[in-house]
C-alpha positions as CSV (number, residue, x, y, z in Angstrom):
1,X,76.6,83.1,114.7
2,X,74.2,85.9,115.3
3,X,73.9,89.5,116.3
4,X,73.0,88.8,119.6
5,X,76.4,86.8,120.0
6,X,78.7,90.0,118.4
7,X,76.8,92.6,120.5
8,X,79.1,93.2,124.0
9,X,77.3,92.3,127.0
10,X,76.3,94.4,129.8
11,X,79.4,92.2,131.9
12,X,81.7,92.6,129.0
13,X,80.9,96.7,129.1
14,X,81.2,97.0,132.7
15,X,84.5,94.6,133.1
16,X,86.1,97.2,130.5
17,X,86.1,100.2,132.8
18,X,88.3,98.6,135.0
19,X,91.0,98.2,132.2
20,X,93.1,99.6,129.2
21,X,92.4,97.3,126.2
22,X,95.0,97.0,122.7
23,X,91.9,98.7,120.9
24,X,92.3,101.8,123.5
25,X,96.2,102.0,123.6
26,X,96.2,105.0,121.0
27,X,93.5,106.4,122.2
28,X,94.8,107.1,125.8
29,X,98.1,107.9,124.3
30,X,96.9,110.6,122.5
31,X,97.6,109.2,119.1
32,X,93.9,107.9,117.7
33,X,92.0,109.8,115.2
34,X,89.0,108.1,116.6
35,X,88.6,109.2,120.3
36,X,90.4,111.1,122.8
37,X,92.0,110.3,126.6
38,X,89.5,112.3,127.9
39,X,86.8,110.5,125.7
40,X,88.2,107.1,127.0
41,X,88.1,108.3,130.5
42,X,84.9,109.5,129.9
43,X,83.7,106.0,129.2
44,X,85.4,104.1,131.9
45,X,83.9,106.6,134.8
46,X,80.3,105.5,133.1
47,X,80.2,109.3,131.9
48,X,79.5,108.2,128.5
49,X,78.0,105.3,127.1
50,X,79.8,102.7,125.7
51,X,80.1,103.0,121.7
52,X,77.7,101.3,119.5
53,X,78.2,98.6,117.3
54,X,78.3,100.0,113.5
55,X,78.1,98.2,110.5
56,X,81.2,98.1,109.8
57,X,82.3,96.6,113.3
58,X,79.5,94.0,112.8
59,X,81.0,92.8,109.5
60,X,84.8,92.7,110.9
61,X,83.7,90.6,113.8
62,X,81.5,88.2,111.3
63,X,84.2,88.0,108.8
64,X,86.7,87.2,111.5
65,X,86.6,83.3,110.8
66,X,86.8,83.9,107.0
67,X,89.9,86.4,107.4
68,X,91.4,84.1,109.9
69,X,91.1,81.1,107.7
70,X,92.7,82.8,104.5
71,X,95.2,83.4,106.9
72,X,96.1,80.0,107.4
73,X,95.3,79.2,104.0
74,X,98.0,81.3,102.2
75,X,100.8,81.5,105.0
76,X,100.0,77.1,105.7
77,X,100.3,78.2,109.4
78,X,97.9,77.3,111.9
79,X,96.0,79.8,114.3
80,X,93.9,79.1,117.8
81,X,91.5,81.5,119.7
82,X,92.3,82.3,123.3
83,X,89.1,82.9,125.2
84,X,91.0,84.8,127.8
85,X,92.9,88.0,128.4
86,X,96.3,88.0,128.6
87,X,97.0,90.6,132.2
88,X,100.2,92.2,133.2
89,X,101.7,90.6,135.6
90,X,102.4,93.6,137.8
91,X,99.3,95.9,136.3
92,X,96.1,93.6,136.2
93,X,94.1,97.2,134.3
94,X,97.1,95.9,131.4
95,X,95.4,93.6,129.0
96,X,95.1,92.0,125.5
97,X,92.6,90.3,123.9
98,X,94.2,89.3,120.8
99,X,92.1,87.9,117.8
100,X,94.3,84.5,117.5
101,X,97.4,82.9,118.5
102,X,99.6,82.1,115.4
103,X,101.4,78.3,116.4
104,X,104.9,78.2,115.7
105,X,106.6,76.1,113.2
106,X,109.7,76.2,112.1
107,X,109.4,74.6,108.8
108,X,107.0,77.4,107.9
109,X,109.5,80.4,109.1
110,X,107.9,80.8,112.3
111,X,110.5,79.4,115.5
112,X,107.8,80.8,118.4
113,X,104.0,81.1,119.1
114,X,103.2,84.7,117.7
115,X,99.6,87.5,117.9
116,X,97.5,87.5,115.0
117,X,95.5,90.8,114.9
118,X,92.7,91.0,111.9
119,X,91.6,94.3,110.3
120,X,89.1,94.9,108.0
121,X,89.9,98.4,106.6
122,X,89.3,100.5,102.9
123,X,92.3,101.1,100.5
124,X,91.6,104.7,100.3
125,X,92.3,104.9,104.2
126,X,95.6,103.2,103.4
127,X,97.0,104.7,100.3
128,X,96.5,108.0,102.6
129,X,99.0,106.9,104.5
130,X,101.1,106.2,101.8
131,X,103.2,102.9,102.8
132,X,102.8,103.8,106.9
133,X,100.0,101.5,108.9
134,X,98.0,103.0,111.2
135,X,99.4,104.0,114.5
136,X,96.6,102.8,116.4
137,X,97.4,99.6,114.9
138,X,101.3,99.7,115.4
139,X,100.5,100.3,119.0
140,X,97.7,97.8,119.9
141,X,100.2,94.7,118.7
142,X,103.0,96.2,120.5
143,X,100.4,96.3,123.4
144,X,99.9,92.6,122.5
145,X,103.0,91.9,122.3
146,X,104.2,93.4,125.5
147,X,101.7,91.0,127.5
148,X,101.7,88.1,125.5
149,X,105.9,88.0,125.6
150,X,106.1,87.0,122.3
151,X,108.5,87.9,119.7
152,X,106.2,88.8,117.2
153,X,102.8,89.0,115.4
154,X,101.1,89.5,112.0
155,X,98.6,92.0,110.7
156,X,96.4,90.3,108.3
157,X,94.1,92.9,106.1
158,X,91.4,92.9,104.6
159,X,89.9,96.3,102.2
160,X,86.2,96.2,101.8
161,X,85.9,98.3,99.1
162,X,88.4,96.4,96.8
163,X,87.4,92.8,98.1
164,X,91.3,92.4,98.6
165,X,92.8,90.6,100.9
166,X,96.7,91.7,101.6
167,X,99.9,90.1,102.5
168,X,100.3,89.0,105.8
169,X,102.5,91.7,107.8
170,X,105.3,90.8,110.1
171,X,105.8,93.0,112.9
172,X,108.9,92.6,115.3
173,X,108.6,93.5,119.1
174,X,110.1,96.5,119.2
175,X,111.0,96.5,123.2
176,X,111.5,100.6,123.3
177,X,108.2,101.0,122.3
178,X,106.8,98.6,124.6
179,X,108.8,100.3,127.6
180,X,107.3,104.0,126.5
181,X,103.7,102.6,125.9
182,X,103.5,101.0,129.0
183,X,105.2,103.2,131.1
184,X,102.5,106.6,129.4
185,X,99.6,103.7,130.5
186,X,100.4,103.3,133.6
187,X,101.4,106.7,134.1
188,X,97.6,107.7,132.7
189,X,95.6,104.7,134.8
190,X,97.4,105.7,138.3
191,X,96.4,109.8,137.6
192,X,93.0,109.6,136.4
193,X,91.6,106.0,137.1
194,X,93.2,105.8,140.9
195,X,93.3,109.7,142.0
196,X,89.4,110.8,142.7
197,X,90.3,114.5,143.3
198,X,87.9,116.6,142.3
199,X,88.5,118.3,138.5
200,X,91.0,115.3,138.0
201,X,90.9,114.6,134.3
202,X,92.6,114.1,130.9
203,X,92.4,117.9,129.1
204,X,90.6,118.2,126.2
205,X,92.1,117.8,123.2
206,X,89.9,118.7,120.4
207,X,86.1,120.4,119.8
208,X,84.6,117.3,120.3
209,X,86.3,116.8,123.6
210,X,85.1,120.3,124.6
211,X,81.7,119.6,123.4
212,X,81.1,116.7,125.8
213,X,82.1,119.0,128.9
214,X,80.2,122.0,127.8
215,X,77.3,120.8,125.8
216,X,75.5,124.2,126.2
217,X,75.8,127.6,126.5
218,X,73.9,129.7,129.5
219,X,72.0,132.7,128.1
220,X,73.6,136.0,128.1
221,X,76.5,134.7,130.9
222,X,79.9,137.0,129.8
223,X,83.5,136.5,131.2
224,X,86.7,138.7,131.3
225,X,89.1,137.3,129.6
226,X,92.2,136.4,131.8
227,X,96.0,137.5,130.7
228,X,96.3,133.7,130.0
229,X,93.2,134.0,128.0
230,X,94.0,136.8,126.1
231,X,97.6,135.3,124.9
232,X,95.6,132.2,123.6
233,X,93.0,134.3,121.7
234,X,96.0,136.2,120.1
235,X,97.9,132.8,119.3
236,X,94.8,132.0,117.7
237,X,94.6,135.0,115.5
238,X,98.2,134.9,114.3
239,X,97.7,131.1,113.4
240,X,95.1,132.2,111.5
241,X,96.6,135.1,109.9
242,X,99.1,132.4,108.8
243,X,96.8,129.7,107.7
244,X,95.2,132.4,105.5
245,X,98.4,132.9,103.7
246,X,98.9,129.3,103.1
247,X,96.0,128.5,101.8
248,X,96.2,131.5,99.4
249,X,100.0,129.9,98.1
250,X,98.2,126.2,97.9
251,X,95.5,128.0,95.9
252,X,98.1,129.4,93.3
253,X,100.4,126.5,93.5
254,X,96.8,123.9,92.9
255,X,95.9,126.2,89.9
256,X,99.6,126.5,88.5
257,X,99.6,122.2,88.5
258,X,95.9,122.6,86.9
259,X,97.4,124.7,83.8
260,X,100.5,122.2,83.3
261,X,97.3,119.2,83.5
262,X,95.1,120.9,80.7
263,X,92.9,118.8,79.8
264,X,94.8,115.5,81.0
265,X,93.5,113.6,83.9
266,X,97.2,112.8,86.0
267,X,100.3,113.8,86.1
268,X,102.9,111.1,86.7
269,X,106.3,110.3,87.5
270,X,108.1,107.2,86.6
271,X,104.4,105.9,86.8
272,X,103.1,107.1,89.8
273,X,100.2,109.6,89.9
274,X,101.5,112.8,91.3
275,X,98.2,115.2,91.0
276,X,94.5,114.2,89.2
277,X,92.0,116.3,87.9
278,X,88.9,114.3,86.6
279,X,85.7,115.5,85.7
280,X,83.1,114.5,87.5
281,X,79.1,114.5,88.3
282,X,77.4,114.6,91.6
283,X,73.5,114.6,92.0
284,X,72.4,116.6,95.0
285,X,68.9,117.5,96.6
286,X,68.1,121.2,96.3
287,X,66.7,121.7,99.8
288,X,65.8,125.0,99.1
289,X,63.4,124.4,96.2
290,X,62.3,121.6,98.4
291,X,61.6,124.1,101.2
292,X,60.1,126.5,98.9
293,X,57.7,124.5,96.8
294,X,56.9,121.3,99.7
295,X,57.2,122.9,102.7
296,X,55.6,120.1,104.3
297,X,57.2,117.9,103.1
298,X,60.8,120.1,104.2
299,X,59.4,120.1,107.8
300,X,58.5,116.3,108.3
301,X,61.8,115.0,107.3
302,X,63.5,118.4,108.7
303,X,65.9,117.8,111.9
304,X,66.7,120.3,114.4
305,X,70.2,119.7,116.5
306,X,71.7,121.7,118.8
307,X,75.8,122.3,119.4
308,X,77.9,125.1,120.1
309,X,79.4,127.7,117.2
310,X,82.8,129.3,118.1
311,X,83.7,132.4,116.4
312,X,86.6,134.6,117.0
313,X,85.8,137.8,116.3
């Protein structure tokens, strides 16, 4: 296996705009912390290109065959890749491309054919979560389930950082779930994918969404601010108002828990680390001795972007 082999073809990209994959599910629902309905819309209407391949999606597709084979390794079950999509059978933009099919056997726990979805993840991304998985992960194999009919699938994991691989997960089809995702997909596909009109779009939901529609500013252009407008800005400065107070109480409340610590590193309950407070050293460049003593060095490897800086005044 080589790059050229894990790097999506121009087919592969183009077939994908006229579907919602398991991987996208969250992500048109609203509920990704990685893109955006209006980001995935974006990329279907060829608005945007396609996303690249990082390193780290390099190294889950390569280390695909060596997480599925631990798989079968430690459950004793045995796995097959399906080369094609599973489609709705009422909504062919429905599909699922799962990583493996898990065959059933009954002597191993496992009375019907169920998904297998791989992840490759860190642990400090899942001890955030404390316990929960991902939601973009809980949806994509109830996605998978929906069109595949099975009963259920497993979430294998693997954490880069700690070279750990995890117990394989069980997850039940949860048929409400599967009603409300699919009915929110096909809800989304038939207003922004089918209906053309002009200004027909998912809203922004973030500054990054807002970004891509308004990459620029035009030079000295000034509106009135509508009634509408105005109750937003004013929303805006309550919220802050507020925020300002909170973060003054976390401040007293952090320093309060810093005085109880001392000179400890944790405080525990029962075991569990409640709060830390380590010392630690960073190394950091000092770009502005850099700038003052090389400067020519400071411009060659200086880098100018441009974006947009709100302000509320």
């Amino acid at each position: 296996m080589n790059i050229e082999q894990l790097t999506p073809t121009q087919d592969w990209v183009d077939q994908r705009s006229n579907y919602i994959g398991g991987s996208e599910v969250a992500a048109v629902l609203g509920r990704s912390q990685y893109s955006t309905p209006l980001q995935v819309w974006m990329q279907k209407k060829g608005l945007l290109p396609p996303k690249e391949q990082t390193p780290v999606m390099l190294f889950g597709n390569f280390f695909e065959h060596i997480l599925t084979s631990y798989f079968e390794s430690c459950t004793g079950l045995k796995t097959r890749k399906v080369s094609k999509p599973f489609v709705h059978p009422e909504h062919s933009f429905l599909r699922a491309n799962i990583d493996r099919q898990v065959l059933a056997d009954p002597d191993k726990g496992l009375d019907s054919t169920a998904v297998l979805e791989l992840k490759t993840t860190t642990s400090h991304r899942l001890r955030a979560l404390d316990g929960e998985l991902p939601t973009e992960w809980t949806l994509q194999v109830q996605h998978y389930l929906a069109l595949t009919g099975y009963a259920c699938g497993y979430l294998f994991i693997y954490e880069r950082d700690t070279c750990e691989f995890l117990e394989p997960i069980l997850i039940e089809r949860d048929e409400d779930l599967i009603i409300e995702i699919e009915s929110k997909l096909v809800e989304w596909w038939n207003t922004y994918m089918l209906d053309d009109s002009e200004g027909r779009r998912p809203e922004p939901i973030n500054g990054e969404d807002a970004l891509l529609l308004y990459p620029e500013s035009e030079d000295s252009k000034v509106l009135e601010i509508t009634p509408g407008g105005y109750a937003l800005y004013q929303e805006l400065q309550s919220l802050r108002e507020r925020k300002d107070e909170l973060l003054q109480m976390e401040e007293a409340l952090k320093t309060k828990l810093k005085e109880k610590l001392g000179k400890a590193e944790r405080l525990v309950v029962a075991g569990k680390t409640l709060v830390s407070w380590k010392s630690q050293t960073s190394t950091r460049l000092d770009s502005a001795a850099i700038r003052r003593e090389h400067p020519e060095f400071y411009k060659q490897y200086s880098i100018t972007q441009s974006t947009r800086r709100f302000l509320c005044h």
